[in-house]
N, C-alpha and C positions, 0 to 999 in steps of 0.2 A: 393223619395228613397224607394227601398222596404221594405219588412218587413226582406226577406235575408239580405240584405245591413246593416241594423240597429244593427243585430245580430250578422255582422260581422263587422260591426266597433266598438259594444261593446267589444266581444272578444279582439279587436286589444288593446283598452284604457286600461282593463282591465290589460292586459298581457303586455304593457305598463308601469303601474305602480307598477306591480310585481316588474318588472325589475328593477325602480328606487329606488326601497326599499332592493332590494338586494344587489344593489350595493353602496346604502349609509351605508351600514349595513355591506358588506366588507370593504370599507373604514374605515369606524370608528370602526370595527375588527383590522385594521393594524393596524390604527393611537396607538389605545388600548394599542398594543403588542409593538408596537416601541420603541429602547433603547432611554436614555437618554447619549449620546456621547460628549457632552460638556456644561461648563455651563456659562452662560454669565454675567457678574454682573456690572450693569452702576450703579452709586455711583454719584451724581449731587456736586462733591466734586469742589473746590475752592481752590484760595488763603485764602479766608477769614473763610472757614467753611469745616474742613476735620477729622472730628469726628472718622470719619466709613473708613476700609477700607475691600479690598474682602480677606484675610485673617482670620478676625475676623465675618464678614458674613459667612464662610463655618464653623467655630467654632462655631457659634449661631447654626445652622443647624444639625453638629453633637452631639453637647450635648442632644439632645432632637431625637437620632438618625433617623433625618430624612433623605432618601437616595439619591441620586443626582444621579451623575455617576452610569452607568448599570444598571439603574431602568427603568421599563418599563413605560409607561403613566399611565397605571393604578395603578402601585405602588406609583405613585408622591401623596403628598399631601400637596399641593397648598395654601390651606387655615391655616395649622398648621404650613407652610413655611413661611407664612408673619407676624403668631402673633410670633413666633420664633423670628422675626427679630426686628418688634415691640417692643418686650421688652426689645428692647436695647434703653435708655434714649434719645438719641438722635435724635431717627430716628422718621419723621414726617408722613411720607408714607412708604408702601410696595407693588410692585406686582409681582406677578412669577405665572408664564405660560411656558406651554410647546410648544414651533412649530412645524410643520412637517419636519422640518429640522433635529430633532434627537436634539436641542438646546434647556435647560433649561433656561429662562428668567427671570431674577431678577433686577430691578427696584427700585431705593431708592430713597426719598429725605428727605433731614437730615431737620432740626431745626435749624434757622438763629434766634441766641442771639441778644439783640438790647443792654442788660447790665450786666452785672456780679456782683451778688454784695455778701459782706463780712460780713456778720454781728460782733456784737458784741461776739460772741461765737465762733466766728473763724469758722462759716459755711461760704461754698462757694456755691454759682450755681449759675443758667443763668436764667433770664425770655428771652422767643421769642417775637418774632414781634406779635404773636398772644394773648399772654397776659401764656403762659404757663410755669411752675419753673420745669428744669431738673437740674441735678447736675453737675460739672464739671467729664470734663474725662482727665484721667492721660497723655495718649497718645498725646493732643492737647489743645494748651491753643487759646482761639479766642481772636483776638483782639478787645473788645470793649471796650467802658467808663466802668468804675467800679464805686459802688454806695460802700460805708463807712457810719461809724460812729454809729447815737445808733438808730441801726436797730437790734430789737428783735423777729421779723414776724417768725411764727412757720407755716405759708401756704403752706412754702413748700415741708412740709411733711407731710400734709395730699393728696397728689393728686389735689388738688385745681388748677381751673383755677384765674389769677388776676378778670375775668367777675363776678365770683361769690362772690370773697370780693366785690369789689365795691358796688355788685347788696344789699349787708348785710350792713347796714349802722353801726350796733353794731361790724360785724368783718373790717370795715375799717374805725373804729374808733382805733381798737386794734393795726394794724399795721401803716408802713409807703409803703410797696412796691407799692402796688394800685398808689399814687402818683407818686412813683419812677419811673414807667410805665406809666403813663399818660404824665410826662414830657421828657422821653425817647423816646416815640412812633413818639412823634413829633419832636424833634430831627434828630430821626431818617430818619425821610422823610425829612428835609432839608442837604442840603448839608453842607449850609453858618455854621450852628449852630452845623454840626455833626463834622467836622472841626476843629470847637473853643472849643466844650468839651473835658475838658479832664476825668474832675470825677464830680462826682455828692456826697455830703456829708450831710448826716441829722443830725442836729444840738441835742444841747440839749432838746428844743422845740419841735423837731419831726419836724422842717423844713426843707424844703429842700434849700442847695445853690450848686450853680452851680460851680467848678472850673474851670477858662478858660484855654486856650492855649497861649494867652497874653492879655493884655491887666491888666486889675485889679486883685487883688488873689484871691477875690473869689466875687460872686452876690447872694444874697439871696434872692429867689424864692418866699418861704413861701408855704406852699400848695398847691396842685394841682388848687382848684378855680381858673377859668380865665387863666387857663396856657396856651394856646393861644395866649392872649392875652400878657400878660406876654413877653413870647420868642419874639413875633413881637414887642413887645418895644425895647428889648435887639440887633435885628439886626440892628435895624434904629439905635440906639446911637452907635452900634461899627461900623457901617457905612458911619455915617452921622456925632454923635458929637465926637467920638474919636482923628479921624483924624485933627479938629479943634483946640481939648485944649492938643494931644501931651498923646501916648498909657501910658505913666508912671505917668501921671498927681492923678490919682485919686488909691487908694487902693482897696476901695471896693463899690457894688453898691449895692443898695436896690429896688427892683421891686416889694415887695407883695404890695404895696398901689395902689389902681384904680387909672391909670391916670398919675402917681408919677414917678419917676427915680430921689434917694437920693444918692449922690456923696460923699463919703468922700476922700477927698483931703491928697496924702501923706504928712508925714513931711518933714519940707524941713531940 
């Protein structure tokens, strides 16, 4: 190749990648300037969990007057869009993005409760599946077990996760919810057991018993220790010994002892 040649297929790459810079550079000029002409809101809502709906999303949005409709791309902001929306108790995730479609994009998934529980003070709210305390909302009550009784836990108004009681052996001496969720979490992933609870009640003791859906009025748990263990005794006897001695046979069961399944027999 000559030394012309070289000079002239420099020029060419050169003027080449002008080009490609100009035209990324008008593009993302238009995209910039392009209205926002609709806005799209998917909500991962349910039967079972419908917290949030795109009504109260454009309310979250407005209070904090951020612009949706007729905003340019560069008027959007995206990131004060999603903590906007974030600060509504329920909501797990956020994401909102713009497309070249002229369509605003917003993205939610709410907080799936595993129990709700009541304290002694007439507090209500929900731990998730993930071990987090939000509050109940007026609009939608979920259908889970409810936890009762003398439950005084103040966790969940500090911000707290259940991971950080537990991880405090002094604050999950103070409360009972830690437990309430440990026996709940598991529950919760079985079907057979999610089923047959119906409430979860902590005793004078700070124990926990389980109320069924039949069978006995109530089984008491005892504390979280071994609670694996525990619930896998409880399906084999409502399984295996129920159906042998007759579901009305016994009142109540007793599972805190390793090993143990204590039967009290109703009166006849």
């Amino acid at each position: 190749m000559s030394k012309k040649q070289k000079v002239m297929r420099a020029v060419l790459i050169f003027a080449s990648f002008g080009l490609i810079v100009t035209l990324f550079g008008f593009v993302g000029n238009k995209k910039g300037n392009a209205r926002i002409t609709s806005v799209s809101i998917q909500i991962d809502n349910s039967e079972e969990v419908r917290f949030l709906n795109e009504t109260e999303v454009n309310t979250l949005l407005a209070e904090r007057n951020l612009k949706t409709i007729g905003a340019s791309n560069n008027q959007l902001e995206p990131s004060r869009m999603e903590q906007a929306i974030l600060a509504h108790p329920a909501v797990k995730t956020a994401n909102v993005y713009a497309g070249f479609d002229g369509v605003l994009h917003i993205e939610i998934e709410q907080r799936k409760p595993i129990v709700r529980v009541l304290d002694l003070l007439n507090n209500s709210y929900y731990i998730d599946e993930e071990g987090n305390y939000f509050p109940t909302i007026d609009r939608f009550t979920c259908r889970v077990p409810v936890a009762t009784g003398f439950i005084t836990d103040r966790f969940h108004t500090r911000n707290m996760k259940i991971s950080e009681v537990m991880a405090n052996d002094s604050l999950a001496d103070l409360g009972v919810t830690d437990d309430i969720y440990t026996y709940m979490a598991l529950i919760h992933r079985d079907k057979f057991l999610l089923a047959l609870t119906e409430q979860l009640y902590v005793n004078f003791d700070g124990e926990i018993e389980l109320i069924p859906k039949a069978g006995p009025t109530s089984v008491l748990l005892g504390n979280a220790h071994m609670a694996e263990n525990k619930l896998s005794r409880l399906k084999v006897f409502y399984r295996k010994g129920l159906p042998l001695v007759g579901w009305d046979t016994y009142s109540a069961l007793n599972l805190k002892y390793k090993e143990q399944i204590i039967c009290t027999k109703k009166p006849h």
